[in-house]
C-alpha positions in Angstrom: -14.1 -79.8 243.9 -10.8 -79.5 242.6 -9.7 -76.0 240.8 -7.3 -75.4 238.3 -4.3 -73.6 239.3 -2.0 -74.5 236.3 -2.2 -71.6 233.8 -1.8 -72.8 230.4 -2.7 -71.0 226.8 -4.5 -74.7 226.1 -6.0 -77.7 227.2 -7.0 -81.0 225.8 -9.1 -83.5 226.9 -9.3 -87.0 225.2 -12.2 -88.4 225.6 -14.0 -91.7 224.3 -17.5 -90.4 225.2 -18.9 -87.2 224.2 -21.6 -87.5 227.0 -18.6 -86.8 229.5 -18.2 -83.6 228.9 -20.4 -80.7 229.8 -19.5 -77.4 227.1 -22.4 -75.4 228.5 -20.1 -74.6 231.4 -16.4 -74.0 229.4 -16.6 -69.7 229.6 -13.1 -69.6 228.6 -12.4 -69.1 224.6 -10.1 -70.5 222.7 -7.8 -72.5 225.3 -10.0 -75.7 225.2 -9.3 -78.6 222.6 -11.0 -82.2 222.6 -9.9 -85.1 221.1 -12.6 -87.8 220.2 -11.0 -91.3 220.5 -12.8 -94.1 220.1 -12.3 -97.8 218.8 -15.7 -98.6 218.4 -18.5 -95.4 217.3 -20.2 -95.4 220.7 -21.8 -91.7 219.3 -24.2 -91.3 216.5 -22.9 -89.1 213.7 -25.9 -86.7 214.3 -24.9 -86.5 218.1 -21.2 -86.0 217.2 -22.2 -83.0 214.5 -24.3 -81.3 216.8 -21.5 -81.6 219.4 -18.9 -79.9 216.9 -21.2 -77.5 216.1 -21.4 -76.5 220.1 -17.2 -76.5 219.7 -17.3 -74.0 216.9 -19.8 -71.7 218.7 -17.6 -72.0 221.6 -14.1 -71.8 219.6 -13.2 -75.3 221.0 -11.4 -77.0 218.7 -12.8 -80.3 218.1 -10.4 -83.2 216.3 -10.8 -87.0 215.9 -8.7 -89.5 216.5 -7.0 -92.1 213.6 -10.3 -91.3 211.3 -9.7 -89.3 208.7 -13.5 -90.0 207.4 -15.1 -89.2 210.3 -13.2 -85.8 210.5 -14.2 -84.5 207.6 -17.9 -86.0 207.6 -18.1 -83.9 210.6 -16.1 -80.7 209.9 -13.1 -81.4 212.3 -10.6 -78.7 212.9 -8.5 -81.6 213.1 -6.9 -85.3 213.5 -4.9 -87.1 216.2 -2.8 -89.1 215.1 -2.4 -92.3 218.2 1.3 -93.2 218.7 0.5 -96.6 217.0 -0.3 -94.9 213.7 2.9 -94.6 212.3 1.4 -93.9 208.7 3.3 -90.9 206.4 0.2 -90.1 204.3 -1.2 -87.4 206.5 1.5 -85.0 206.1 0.0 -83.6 203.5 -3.2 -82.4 205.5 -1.4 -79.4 206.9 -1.1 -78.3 203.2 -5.5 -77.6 203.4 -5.0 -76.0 206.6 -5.8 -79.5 209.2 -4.8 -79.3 212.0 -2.4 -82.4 212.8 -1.9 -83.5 216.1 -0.3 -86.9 217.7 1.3 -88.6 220.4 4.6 -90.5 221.0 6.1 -92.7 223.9 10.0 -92.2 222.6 12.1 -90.6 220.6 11.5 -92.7 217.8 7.6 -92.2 217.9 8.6 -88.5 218.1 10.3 -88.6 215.1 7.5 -90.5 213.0 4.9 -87.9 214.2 7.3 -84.9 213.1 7.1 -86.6 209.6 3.4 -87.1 210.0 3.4 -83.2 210.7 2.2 -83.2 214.2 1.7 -79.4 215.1 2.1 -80.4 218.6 2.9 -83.5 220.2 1.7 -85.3 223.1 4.5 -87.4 225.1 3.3 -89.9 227.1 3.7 -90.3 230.5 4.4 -87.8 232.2 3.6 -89.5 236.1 3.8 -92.9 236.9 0.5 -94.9 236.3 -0.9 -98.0 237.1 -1.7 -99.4 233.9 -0.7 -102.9 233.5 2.1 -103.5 231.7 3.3 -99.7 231.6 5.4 -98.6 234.1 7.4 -96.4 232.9 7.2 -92.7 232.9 9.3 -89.3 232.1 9.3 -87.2 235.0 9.2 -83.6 234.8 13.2 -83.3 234.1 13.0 -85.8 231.1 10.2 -84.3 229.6 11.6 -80.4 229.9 14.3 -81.6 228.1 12.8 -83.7 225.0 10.4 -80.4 224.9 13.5 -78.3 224.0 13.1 -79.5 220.5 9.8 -80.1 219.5 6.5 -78.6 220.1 5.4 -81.0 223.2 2.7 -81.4 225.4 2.6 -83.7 228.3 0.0 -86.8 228.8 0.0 -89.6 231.0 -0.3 -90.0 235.0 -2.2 -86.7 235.7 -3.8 -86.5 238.2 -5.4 -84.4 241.4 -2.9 -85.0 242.9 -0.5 -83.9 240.7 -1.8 -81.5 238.3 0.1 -78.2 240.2 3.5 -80.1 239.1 2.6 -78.8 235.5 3.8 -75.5 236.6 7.5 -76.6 236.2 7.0 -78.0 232.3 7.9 -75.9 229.7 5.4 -76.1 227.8 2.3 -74.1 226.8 -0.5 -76.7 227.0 -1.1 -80.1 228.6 -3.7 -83.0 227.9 -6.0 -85.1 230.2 -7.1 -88.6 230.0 -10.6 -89.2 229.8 -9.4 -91.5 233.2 -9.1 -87.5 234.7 -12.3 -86.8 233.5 -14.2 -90.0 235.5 -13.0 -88.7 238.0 -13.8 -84.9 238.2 -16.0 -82.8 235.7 -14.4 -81.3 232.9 -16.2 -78.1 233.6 -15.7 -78.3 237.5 -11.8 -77.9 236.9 -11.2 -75.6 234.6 -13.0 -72.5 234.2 
């Protein structure tokens, strides 16, 4: 079992399953976020309202990914907003107190989701991965400094094996892959 040694005010976990995640074990209030991103509905929209509702009683904020619809149908505190999405007409969500959220690759994509009013920003990749076809990643001195000027959080390439690194961002949150999550339970690693 791996332990969390990273202190951060808050976490997110992206996650395509709801099943994944255990919230009977998160003790800790108000640091953990989840991010449902899916392509295809894989939940039922009774399972995913009964799982908010288990967020709100736990003060995890719960926010779904590039579906506006579905976020309201189930009383989101939120949307994330992918770095494909490069659409302006969300900005105006943070007018009704939404939450906005995104993620970016580059400094253009960072740019677009400042527009889209992205509260906080997810830049992508932090660590090398092995995803075909993406090779690239920031490193820890890149990303300190494209986090000097926007409200970032790092994503991409974390791992076990490099999760105490996050000590040296400058940043006051991070967010995992639901690849993170296969591999270790949510509620095994952060308590």
């Amino acid at each position: 079992i791996t332990k969390m040694f990273v202190h951060k005010k808050r976490y997110f976990f992206i996650t395509e399953n709801i099943k994944n995640i255990n919230l009977e074990n998160i003790k800790k209030l108000n640091k953990f976020n989840i991010i449902y991103r899916t392509k295809k509905l894989k939940d039922k929209k009774t399972d995913l309202l009964k799982f908010r509702n288990i967020c709100k009683r736990k003060r995890i904020n719960f926010y779904v990914a590039n579906n506006l619809q579905l976020s309201k149908t189930i009383k989101a505190d939120g949307l994330y907003i992918s770095a494909f999405n490069k659409s302006l007409k969300y900005k105006y969500l943070k007018n009704i107190n939404f939450k906005i959220i995104g993620s970016a690759h580059n400094h253009a994509e960072l740019k677009i989701k400042e527009l889209q009013g992205c509260s906080i920003i997810f830049l992508s990749r932090l660590f090398e991965t092995n995803y075909k076809n993406k090779k690239s990643f920031l490193g820890l001195v890149k990303f300190n400094l494209f986090s000097l000027k926007t409200n970032l959080a790092p994503l991409g390439g974390i791992n076990k094996n490099n999760l105490n690194y996050l000590k040296n961002i400058k940043c006051d949150s991070f967010a995992l892959s639901s690849a993170f999550i296969k591999d270790n339970k949510i509620n095994e690693i952060f308590y």
